[in-house]
N, C-alpha and C positions, 0 to 999 in steps of 0.2 A: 671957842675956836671953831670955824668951820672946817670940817673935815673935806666936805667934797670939793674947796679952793684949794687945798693944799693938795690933796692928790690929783687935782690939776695943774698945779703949779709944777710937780713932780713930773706932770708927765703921763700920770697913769691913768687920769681920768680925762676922756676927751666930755665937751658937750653933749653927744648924745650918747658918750656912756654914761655921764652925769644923769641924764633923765633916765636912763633904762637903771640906774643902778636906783635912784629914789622912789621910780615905779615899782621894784621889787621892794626895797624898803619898806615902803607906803603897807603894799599887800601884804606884807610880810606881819604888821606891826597889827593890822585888820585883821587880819585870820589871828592868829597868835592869840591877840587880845579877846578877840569874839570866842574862839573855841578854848579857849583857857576857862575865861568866864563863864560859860554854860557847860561846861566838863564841872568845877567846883559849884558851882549849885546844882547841878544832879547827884553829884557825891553827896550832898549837903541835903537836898531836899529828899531824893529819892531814897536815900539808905533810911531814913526816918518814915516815911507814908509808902513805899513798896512801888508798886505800877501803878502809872495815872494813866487814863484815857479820855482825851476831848470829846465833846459830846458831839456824836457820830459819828463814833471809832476812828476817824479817820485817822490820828494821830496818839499813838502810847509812847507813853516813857517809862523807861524801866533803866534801871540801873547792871549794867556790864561791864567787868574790867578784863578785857580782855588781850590773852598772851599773843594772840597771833595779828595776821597785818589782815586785809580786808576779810570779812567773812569769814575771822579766824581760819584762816589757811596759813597753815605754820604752826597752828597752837597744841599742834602733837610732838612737836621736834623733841631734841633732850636740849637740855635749857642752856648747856653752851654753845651749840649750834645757834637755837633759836635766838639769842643774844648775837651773836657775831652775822648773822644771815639778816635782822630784822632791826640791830641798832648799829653796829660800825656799819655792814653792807649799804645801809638805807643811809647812812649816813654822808658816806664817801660820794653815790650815787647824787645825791641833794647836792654836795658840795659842787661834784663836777657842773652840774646844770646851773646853780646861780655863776659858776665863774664864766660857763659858755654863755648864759644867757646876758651879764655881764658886757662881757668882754668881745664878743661876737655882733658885729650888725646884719649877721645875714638874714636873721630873721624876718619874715613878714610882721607888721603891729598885731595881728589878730593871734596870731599864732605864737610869738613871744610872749602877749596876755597870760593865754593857755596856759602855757608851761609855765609863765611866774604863778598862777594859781597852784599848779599840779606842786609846785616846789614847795609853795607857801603851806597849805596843805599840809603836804607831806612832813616837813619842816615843824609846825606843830603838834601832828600826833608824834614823831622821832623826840620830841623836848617831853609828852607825855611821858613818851616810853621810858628815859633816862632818869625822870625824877619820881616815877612810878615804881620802879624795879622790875623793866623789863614790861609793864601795864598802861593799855591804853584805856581809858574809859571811853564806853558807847554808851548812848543814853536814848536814843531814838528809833520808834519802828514808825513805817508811812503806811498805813492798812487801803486799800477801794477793794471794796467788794471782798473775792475771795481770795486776791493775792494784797501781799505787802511782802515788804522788804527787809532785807536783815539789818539788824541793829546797826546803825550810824551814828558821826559826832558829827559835827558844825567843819570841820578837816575833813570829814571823809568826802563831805555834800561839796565844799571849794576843790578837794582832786576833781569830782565827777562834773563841775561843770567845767575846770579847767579844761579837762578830757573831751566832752561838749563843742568847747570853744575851737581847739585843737582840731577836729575832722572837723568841723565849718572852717574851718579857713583850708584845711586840704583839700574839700570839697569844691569851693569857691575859688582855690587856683587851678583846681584840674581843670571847670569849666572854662575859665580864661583864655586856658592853655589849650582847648579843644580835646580835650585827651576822655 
């Protein structure tokens, strides 16, 4: 059965929320899938050989499960805070934005993009977390030179360029706008 005729037939899905809602779909089912996938073969591979490094450091993998949200920020809380602030809060927060992003045309295309990344994203470390017990796995550091980055998944790189895409389109209508 098609789902998105019938909730137009109902009424609640007009055409172009039919595309905005299949766009989120789409990205949703891409990230999910991709960062699920490279989350269970670093549990799988890395818990067995420890830390890899590509040849020219540029790229390590190491195996992290970690309690808190970006950067472990939060990973000190007490553990019914950090459950209610980092799985229902994150949770509720996701919801509101696919219903706005949804349900809402005001968006610009560049900038709805965005935010369906930044959801989608978010939306799969939040399914980590849940079937984790409160654990997200990281599995990657990006090394040049003397700096790199703190451990990341395949979700945290789709929030950041959500986030990316998000000021490029702010950017791009301020100019417009002359402002």
């Amino acid at each position: 059965m098609n789902y998105i005729r019938l909730l137009k037939q109902l009424g609640v899905v007009t055409s172009s929320r039919g595309r905005r809602l299949m766009v989120i779909l789409l990205l949703l089912l891409l990230t999910v899938g991709c960062d699920q996938t490279s989350k269970h073969f670093a549990r799988v591979q890395l818990s067995q050989s420890g830390s890899v490094t590509t040849p020219g450091g540029f790229l390590e993998f190491s195996l992290a499960e970690n309690p808190g949200a970006f950067l472990s920020l939060g990973a000190s809380l007490p553990g019914s805070l950090r459950i209610f602030l980092l799985t229902l809060g994150v949770g509720l927060g996701l919801s509101i934005l696919f219903v706005q992003l949804t349900l809402s045309s005001r968006f610009a295309s560049l900038t709805f993009f965005g935010l369906a990344l930044i959801g989608a994203g978010g939306m799969s470390n939040l399914l980590d977390r849940i079937v984790r017990h409160g654990l997200v796995t990281d599995f990657a550091i990006v090394r040049i030179g003397p700096f790199h980055t703190g451990i990341f998944n395949w979700a945290d790189l789709v929030v950041m360029v959500g986030i990316t895409v998000v000021l490029a389109s702010l950017c791009l209508r301020s100019e417009k706008s002359g402002v």
